[in-house]
Every structure is written in C-alpha cells, then in structure tokens.
C-alpha positions as CSV (number, residue, x, y, z in Angstrom):
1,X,78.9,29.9,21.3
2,X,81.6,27.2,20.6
3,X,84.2,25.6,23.7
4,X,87.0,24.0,22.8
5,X,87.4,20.3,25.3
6,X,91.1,19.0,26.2
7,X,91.8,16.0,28.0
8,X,95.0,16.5,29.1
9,X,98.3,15.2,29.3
10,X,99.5,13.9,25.7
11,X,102.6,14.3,24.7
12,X,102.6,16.1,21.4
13,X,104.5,14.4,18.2
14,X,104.7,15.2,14.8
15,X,104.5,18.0,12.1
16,X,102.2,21.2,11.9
17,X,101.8,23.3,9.1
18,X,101.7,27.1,10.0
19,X,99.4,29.5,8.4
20,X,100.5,32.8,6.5
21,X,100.5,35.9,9.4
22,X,97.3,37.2,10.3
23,X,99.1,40.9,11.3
24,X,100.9,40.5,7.7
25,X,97.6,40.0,6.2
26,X,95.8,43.1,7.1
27,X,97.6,46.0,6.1
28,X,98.7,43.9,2.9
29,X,94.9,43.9,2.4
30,X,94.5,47.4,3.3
31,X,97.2,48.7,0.5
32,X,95.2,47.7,-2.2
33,X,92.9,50.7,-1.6
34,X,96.1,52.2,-2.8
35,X,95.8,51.2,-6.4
36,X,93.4,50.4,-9.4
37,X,93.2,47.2,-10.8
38,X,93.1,43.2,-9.4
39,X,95.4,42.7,-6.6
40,X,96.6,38.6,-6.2
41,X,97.7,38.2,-2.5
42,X,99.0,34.3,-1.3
43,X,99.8,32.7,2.1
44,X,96.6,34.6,3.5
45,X,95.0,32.7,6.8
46,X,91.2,31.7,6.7
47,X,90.4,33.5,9.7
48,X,87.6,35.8,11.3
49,X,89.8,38.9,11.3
50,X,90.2,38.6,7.4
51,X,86.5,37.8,6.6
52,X,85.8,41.0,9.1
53,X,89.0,43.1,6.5
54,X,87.3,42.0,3.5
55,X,83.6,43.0,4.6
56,X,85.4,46.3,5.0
57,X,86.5,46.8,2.2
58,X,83.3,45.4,0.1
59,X,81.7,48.3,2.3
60,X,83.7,50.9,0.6
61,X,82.9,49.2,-3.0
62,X,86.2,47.4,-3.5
63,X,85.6,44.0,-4.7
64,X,87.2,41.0,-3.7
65,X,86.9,37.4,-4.6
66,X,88.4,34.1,-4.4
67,X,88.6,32.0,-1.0
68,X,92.3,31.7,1.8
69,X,94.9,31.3,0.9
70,X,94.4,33.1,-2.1
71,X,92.5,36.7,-2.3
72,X,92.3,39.0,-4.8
73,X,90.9,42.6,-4.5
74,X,90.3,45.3,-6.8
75,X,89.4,48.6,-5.5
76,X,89.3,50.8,-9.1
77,X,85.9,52.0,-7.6
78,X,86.0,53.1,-3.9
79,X,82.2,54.9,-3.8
80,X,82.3,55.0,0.3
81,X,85.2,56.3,2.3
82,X,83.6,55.7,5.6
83,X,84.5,52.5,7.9
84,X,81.7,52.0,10.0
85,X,81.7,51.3,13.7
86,X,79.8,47.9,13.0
87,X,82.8,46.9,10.7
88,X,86.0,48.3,12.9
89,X,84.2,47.4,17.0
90,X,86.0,43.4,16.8
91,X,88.9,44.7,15.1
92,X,91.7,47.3,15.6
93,X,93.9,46.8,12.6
94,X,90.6,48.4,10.7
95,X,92.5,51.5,11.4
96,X,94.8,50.3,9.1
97,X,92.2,51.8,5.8
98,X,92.6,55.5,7.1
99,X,96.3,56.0,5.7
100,X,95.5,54.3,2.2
101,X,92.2,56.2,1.6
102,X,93.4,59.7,2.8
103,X,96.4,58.9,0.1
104,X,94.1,58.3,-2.5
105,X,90.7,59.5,-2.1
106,X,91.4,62.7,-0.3
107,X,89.3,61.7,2.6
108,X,88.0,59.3,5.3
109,X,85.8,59.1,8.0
110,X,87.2,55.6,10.0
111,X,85.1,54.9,13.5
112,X,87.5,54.5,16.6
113,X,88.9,50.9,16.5
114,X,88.0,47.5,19.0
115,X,89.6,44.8,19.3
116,X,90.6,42.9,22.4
117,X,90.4,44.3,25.4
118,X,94.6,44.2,26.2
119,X,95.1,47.9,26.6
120,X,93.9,51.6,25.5
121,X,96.0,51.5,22.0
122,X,95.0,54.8,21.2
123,X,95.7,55.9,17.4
124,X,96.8,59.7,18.4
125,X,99.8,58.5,17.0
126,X,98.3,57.6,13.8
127,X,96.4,61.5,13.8
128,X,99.1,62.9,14.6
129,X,101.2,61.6,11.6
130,X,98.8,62.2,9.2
131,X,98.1,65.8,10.7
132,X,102.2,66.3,10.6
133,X,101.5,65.1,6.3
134,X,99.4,68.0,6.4
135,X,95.4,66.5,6.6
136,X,93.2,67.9,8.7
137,X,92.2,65.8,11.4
138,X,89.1,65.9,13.9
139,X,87.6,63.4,16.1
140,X,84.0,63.2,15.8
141,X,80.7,61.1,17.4
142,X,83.7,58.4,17.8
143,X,84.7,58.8,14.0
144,X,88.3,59.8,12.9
145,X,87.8,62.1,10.0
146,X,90.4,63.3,7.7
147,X,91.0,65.3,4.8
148,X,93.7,66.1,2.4
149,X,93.6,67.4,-1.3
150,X,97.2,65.5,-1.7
151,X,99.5,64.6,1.5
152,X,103.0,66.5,1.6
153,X,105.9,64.8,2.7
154,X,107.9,65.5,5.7
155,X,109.5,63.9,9.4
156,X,107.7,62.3,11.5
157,X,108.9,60.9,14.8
158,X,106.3,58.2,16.8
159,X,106.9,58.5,20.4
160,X,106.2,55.5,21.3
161,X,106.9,52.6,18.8
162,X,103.8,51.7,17.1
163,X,103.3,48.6,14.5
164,X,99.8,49.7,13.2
165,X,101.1,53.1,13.2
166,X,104.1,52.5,11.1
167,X,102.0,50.4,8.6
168,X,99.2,53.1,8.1
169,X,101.7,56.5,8.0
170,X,103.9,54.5,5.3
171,X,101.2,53.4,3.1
172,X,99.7,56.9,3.6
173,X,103.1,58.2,2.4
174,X,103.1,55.7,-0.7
175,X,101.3,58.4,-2.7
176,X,102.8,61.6,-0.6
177,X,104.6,64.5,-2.6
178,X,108.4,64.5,-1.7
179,X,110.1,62.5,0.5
180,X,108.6,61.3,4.3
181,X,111.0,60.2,6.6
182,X,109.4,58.0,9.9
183,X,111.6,57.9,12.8
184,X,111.5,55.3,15.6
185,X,109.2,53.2,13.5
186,X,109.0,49.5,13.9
187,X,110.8,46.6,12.8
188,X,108.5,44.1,12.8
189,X,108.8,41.1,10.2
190,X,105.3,42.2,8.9
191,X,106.3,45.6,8.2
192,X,108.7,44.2,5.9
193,X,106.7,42.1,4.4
194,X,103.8,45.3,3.8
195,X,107.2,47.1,2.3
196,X,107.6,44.9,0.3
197,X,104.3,44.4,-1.3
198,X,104.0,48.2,-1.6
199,X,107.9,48.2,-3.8
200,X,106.6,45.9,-5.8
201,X,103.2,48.4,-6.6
202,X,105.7,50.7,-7.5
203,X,106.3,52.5,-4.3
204,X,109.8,53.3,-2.8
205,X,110.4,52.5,0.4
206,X,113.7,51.9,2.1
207,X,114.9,50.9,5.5
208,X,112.2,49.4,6.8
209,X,113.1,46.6,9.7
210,X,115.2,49.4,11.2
211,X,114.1,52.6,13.1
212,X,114.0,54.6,10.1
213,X,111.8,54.2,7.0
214,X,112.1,56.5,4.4
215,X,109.3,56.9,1.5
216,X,109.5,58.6,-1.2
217,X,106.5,59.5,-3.0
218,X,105.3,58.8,-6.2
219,X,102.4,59.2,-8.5
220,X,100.3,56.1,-8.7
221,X,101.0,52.9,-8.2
222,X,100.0,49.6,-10.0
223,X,98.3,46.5,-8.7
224,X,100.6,43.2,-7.6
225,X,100.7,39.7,-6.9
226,X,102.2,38.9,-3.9
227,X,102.9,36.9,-0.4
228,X,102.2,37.0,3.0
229,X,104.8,35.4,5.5
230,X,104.2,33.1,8.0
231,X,102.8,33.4,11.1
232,X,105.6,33.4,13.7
233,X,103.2,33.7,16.9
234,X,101.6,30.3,15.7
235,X,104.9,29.2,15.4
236,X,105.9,30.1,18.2
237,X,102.5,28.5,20.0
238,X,103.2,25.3,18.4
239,X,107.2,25.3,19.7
240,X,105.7,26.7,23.6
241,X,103.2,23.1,23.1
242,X,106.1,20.8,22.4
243,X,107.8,22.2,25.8
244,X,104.8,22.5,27.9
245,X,104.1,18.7,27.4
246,X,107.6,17.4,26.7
247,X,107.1,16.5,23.1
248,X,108.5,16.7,19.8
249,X,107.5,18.9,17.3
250,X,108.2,20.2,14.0
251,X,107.1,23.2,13.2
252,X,107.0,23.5,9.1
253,X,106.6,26.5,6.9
254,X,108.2,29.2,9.5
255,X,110.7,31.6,9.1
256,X,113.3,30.6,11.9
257,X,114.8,34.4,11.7
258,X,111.4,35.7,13.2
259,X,111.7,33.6,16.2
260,X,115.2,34.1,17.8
261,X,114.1,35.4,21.0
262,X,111.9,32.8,21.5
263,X,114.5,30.2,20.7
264,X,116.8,31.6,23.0
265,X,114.0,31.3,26.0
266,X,113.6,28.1,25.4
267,X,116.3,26.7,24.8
268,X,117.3,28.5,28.4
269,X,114.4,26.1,29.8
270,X,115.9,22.8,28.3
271,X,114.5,22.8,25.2
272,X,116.3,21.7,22.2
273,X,115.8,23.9,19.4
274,X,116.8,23.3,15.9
275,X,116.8,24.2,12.5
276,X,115.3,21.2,9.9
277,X,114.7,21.6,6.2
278,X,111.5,24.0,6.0
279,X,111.3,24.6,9.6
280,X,111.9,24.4,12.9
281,X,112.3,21.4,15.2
282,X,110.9,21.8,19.2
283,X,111.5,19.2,21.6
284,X,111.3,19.3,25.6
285,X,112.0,17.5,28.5
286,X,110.3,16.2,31.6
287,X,111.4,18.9,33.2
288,X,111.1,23.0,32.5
289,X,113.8,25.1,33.7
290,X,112.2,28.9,34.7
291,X,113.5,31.4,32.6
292,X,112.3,35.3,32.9
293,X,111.1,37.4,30.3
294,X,110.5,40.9,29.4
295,X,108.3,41.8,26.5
296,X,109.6,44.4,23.8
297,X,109.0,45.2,20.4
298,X,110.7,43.3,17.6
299,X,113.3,41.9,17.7
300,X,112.6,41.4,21.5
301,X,110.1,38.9,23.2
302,X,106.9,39.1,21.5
303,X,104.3,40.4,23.6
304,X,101.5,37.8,21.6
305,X,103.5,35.4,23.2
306,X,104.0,36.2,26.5
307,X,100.6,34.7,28.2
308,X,101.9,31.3,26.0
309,X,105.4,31.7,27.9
310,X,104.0,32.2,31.0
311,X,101.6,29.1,31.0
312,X,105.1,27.0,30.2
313,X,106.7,28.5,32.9
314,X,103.9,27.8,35.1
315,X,105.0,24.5,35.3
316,X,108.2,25.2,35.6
317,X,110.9,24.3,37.9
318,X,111.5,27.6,40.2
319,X,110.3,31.1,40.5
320,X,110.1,33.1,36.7
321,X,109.3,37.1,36.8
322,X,107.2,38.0,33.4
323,X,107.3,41.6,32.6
324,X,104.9,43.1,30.3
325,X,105.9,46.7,28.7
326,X,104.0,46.6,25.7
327,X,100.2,46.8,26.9
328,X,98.9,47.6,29.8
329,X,96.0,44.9,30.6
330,X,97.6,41.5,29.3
331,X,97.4,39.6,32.6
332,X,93.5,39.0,32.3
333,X,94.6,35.2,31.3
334,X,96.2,35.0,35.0
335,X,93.1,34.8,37.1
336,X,91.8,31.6,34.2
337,X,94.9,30.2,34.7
338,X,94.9,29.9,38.4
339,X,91.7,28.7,38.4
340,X,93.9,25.6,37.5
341,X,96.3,25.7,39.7
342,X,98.6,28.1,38.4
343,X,100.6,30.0,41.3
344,X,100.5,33.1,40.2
345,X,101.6,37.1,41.9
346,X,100.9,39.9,39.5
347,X,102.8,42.9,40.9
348,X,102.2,46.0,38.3
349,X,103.3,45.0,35.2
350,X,105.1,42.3,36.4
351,X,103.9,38.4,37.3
352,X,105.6,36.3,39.6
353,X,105.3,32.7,38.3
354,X,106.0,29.9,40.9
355,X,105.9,26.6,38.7
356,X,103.7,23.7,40.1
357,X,103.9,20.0,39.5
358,X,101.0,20.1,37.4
359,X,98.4,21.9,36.6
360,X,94.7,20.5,36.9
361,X,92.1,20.5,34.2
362,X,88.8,23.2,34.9
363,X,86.4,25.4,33.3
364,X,88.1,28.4,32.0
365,X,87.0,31.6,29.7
366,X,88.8,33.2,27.0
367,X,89.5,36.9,27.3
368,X,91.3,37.7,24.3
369,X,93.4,36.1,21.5
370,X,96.3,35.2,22.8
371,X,95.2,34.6,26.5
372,X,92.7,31.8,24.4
373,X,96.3,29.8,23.3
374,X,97.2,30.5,26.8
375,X,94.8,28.1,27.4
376,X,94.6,26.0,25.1
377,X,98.2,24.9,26.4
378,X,97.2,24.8,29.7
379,X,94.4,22.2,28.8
380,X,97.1,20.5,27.0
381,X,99.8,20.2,30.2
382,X,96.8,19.8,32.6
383,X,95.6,16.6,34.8
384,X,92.3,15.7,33.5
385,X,89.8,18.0,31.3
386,X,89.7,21.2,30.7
387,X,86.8,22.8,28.8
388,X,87.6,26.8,27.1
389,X,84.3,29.4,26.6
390,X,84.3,32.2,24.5
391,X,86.7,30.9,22.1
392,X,86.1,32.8,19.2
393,X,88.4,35.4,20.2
394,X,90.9,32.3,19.1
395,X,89.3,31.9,15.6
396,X,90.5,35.8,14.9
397,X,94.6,34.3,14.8
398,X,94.8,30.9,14.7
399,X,93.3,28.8,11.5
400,X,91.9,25.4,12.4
401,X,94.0,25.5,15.4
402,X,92.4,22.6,17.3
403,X,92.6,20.3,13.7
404,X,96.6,21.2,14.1
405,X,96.8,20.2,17.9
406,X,94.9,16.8,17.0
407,X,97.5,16.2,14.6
408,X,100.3,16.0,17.2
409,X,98.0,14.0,19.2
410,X,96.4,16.0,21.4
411,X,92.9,14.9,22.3
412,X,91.2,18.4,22.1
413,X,87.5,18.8,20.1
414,X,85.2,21.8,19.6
415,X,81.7,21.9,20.3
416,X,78.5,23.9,20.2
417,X,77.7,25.1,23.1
C-alpha cells in the first residue's frame, strides 16, 4: 500500500493544471446507458473512481474504449442489469446506473452503495423517487431492485437536498412519459453540466442550477459528444495550498464562478484572490486571519472542502468554529491532524479550531478522500516530515496529485510501502 512523504515547509509557486470533475464524470458516464450508439465524453480525470464506473458498466455489456481524458462508451447491448456488490462497495455514485437502466431496460437489481465512510447517505431518497415514477421498488439481500414496464411522469419533492439523487431521478425521467417536475433538487455545477449532456442526447431538461428541474420526457435519445467541467474541489485544494504556505499560485483551467464561496473565505483570511486569463490566481501571506465556516450545499461552502479549510485555519491567527451540516462523520481527519499539533474541540457538528504557530510533521492515516488533501496540506504547512498511509482513498479524486504539488515546489514523493 502506497504513502505519500512531505518534507515540509515550501512555499508553493507557480501553475497547476486542474483535471476535468470527478462528481461530473460519473453520472455523465452513467447516462450513456440511456442511449444506443458510441458516446465521445472529454475533460474526464484518470482516476480510480472512473476505472471502478467503467468496470461497471463493461459488467452490464456496454463497451467502452479509449484511455482519460477521452472515453467513449457504447451501450446498444446491455445483457446484465445487475451492479454487483463487488463493483458498487468502494463507490457510492454507482447508484448513479439505477435511474438510467430502469429508464431503459425496464429493470435493475443495483447492490447498496460504499464509499467513504463520511456519513449514512442512504438512497431512500433515490427509492422513493423512482417509486413516486411509478417502479416497484424492494430492498433485497442488500440489492435495490426495481421494475417498471415504462416510468410515468409526475412531482417529486426530495426532502432533503440530494446531489446523487437529483442526478439519478433526472436521467431516470429522460425517457419518462409526460412531464416530471423535481422540487428542492440541487444546484450543483455538475448537475448542470449532466443537463447538459443529456439536452444535447435529445432530452429536455430545464431549470436545472435552481430548486426546480423540470423534464419532459421523450422517446429515445441519441448518443453525443461532450465535456466534463473542471474540478472545482481540486481547485479549490490547490487555492487552500497557496494560503496554507504563503505562496503564489495559479490555478489554470477552473471555472472561477464554481468557487465564490471559497474566494470569499479566503480572501476574509488575507488572501488575495484574483481572476487571470484561464484561471484563478491564489496568493497568501505570512499570516492567516481565522475565518468561520458553515458547510451547505451549492452555492454555499463546499462540504469536500471543509477538512482542507480547516487545516488552513489550523494555523491560523485566532479561534475559527467549522460547522459541518452536510454529513454526519466528516471530522475523522481531526484526531490525524492533531496528531500534528493541531488544537482542535469537536463539539457536535461543530469544531473549534485554535490556530498554532506551526504545525509539526508525523505519521498520519488517511480516512477518506478529502480528509487525505487534508493532509496532504498539513504535510505541506508542517515543520519537518510528514509521511500519509492509506492514500488510495486520494487516488479516487485527485489525478497525479503529488506530480501537481511537485510542480509548485513542494518536496512531496510516493512510495511503496
């Protein structure tokens, strides 16, 4: 098993490229069960997550060839509508096939999702939509299985706002009869972007990156070539790095509109954010100003960048207060991070963050994706060296990711364990 080694304390300088988004990727991949014929999707990230998507799909007879950043996929033959638990266990957005072969094949039988271990996510919101599109839906030896001779449109409202959710009922209405209407869905950037794709198969969807999508259904749709946007929580990352050290970094290839609330953090810790041609442009200062920050869904604070934020703040000047609403269980990077010195109170859903000096370099363990950049940047801010376990949780969402940090100077290496 890989660890990732950082000596500490480099400023970081220079340009990063950022890879197309990972949670863009994989329902974009999952709507091409949706349609016959070859499928051409760009900007897609050379990652674990899509190798595990595309082993998926080759498991339900859809071919796919070509290598990241370009895919294509052509499911005119789906002989297996089953998603087996070996396939879905390291991965939640496998959930994301149910919508797209109920639409089309009339069935599925989809094993209860994995993932990392951040919270329950349960996909009653996902049965319950489909159930409200009129399939019949049962939970059985840890399989969702559904059935539908052809979906009927209608309203659904999700109680709670739920990405995959939104994603999976919309393609899942693609190929409804009438019209579906999803209330308090979310607005997330990769929503639009999987809207997009499915308009341009032929679909009609409106309104998504508000509450309200509407989707009227057609008959069939026709395959596509199209793009996947970037990844704004790498972005994002790479901006947290250039404060956390006090360096200058542009970040190249983003979409600046995806990461206002970040910007607005920062910048409310001294950073100087600004726009440059094809990017963004993060530089710090010696000294971090704390800054508080409550998670929401888009276009609030990300939660996939909160454990980032709260290493920055870490180090911080003062006393920050990090509230989590999104999951439940995304503090497990806390007890890693005070292992290096990190002052740290975790109160419910809530951390207290006193900043210290500096943190110090240790041995620390990965728990899930995110909480991996977590520290990653704490290796980077630390005295001395700092050596990460389990980091394959970070090859699921972030491409080459210690190549990138070298290039701004960092001294970090991978190595067999």
């Amino acid at each position: 098993m890989d660890k990732i080694i950082i000596q500490g304390g480099n400023e970081l300088h220079g340009e990063v490229p950022i890879s197309g988004a990972k949670n863009a990727a994989l329902p974009i991949l999952a709507s091409s069960l949706l349609v016959e014929g070859w499928n051409t999707f760009h900007n897609i990230p050379d990652l674990v997550d899509i190798r595990t998507v595309r082993k998926l799909l080759k498991s339900l007879g859809v071919k796919t060839e070509g290598e990241p950043p370009t895919v294509r996929v052509n499911a005119d033959q789906i002989n297996n509508c089953e998603a087996s638990y070996d396939l879905v266990k390291t991965m939640r957005a496998s959930i994301l096939v149910l919508g797209p072969l109920v639409a089309r094949m009339g069935e599925a039988r989809v094993s209860l999702p994995g993932g990392c271990a951040i919270g329950a996510r349960p996909v009653n919101l996902h049965i319950k939509a489909l159930q409200d599109l009129g399939a019949s839906v049962e939970l059985k030896d840890g399989y969702v299985e559904a059935k539908a001779k052809r979906l009927k449109g209608t309203t659904i409202y999700f109680d709670i706002t739920t990405v995959t959710g939104t994603e999976n009922i919309m393609m899942a209405a693609t190929l409804a009869e009438g019209t579906t209407v999803l209330k308090n869905a979310a607005r997330e950037p990769e929503v639009i972007n999987l809207a997009e794709v499915l308009n341009s198969m032929g679909a009609r969807v409106s309104g998504a990156g508000t509450d309200m999508i509407v989707i009227e259904g057609v008959e069939r749709l026709h395959p596509v070539e199209a793009g996947v946007i970037p990844d704004r929580i790498e972005a994002g990352t790479f901006m947290i790095a250039a404060g956390i050290t006090g360096g200058d970094v542009k970040v190249m290839g983003c979409n600046p509109a995806h990461l206002d609330a970040l910007a607005t953090k920062l910048r409310a810790t001294g950073m100087t954010i600004s726009l440059i041609d094809g990017g963004i442009r993060a530089r710090g200062k010696k000294t971090i100003t704390s800054v508080d920050v409550k998670t929401l869904p888009y276009p609030g604070f990300p939660t996939d960048l909160q454990a980032q934020i709260m290493t920055m703040m870490s180090v911080a000047g003062g006393l920050s207060v990090i509230t989590e609403t999104v999951f439940e269980n995304r503090f497990m990077h806390v007890g890693e991070l005070m292992r290096m010195g990190a002052d740290i109170l975790i109160q419910g859903n809530c951390a207290i963050v006193k900043g210290v000096p500096r943190l110090r370099g240790a041995q620390a363990m990965a728990t899930d994706l995110r909480a991996s950049a977590s520290l990653i940047l704490a290796g980077l801010a630390a005295e001395g060296k700092t050596e990460i376990s389990r980091v394959y949780h970070i090859d699921r969402g972030y491409q080459d990711i210690e190549k990138k940090f070298s290039l701004l100077g960092a001294q970090i290496r991978r190595v067999a364990a």
